[in-house]
N, C-alpha and C positions, 0 to 999 in steps of 0.2 A: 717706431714701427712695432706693431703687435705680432703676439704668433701665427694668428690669423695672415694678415699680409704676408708674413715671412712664407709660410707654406704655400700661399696663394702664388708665390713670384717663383717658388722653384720647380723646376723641373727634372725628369728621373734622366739616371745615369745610367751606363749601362748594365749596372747590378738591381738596375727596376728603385734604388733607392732617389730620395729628393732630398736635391742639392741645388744650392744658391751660387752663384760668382759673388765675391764680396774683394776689395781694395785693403790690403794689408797697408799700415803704420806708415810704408816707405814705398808706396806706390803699386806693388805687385797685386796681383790678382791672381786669387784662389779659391778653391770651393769649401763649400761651408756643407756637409754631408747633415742633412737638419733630420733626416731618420732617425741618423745616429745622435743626435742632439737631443729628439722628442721620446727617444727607448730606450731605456735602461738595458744593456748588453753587460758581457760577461768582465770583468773587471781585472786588471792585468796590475804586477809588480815586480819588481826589478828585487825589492829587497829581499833574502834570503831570511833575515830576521823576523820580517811580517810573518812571511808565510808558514815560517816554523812557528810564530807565535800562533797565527790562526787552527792551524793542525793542533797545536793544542789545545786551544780553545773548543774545538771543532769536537775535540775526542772526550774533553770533561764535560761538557753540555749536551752529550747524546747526539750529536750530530745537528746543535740548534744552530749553526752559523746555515741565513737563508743564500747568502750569496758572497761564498770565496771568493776570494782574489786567485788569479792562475801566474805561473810566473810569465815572465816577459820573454823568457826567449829558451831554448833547450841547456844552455848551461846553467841560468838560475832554477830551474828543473831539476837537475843534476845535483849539483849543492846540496838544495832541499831535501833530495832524496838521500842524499849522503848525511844529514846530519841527522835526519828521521833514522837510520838504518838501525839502531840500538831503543829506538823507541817503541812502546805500543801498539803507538797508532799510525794513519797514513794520512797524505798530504790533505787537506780538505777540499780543495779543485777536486781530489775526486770524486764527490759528494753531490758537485757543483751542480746548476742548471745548464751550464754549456752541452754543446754536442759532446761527444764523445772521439769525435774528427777532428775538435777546434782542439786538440790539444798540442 
């Protein structure tokens, strides 16, 4: 199947985005959100060590990181921002292309 077909075959959900039904490994059926497959969106991480690493990365390069990673959830947030608190600089999601709501 090419991507052509693939987008040809789905249809929008109710966030206006297109999505497939597709047969998982062991029978189940689930949707395959191909928007989010064909668009690069805002990129998420669990690890506290990325993100402190990106932050500084972020902060020696004049703000050259094009696209942060944001943490995964509010306690990996939390961390980060705890272990930034003696540092410079500040997390690079802030920097990022997301909304300012996806946070």
């Amino acid at each position: 199947m090419t991507n052509l077909e693939l987008i040809d075959e789905a249809e929008r959900n109710d966030d206006g985005d297109l999505v497939v039904k597709r047969e998982g490994r062991f029978g189940n059926e689930h949707d395959v959100n191909v928007s989010k497959l064909f668009r690069p969106g805002k990129r998420t991480k669990a690890s506290v060590q990325w993100l402190v690493t990106e932050a500084r990365l972020h902060h020696e390069q004049d703000g050259g990181l094009d696209n942060p990673a944001f943490p995964a959830n509010g306690d990996v947030a939390d961390k980060v921002l705890e272990q930034l608190e003696d540092e410079p600089y500040d997390p690079a999601w802030l920097s990022g292309p997301a909304e300012r709501g996806e946070l």
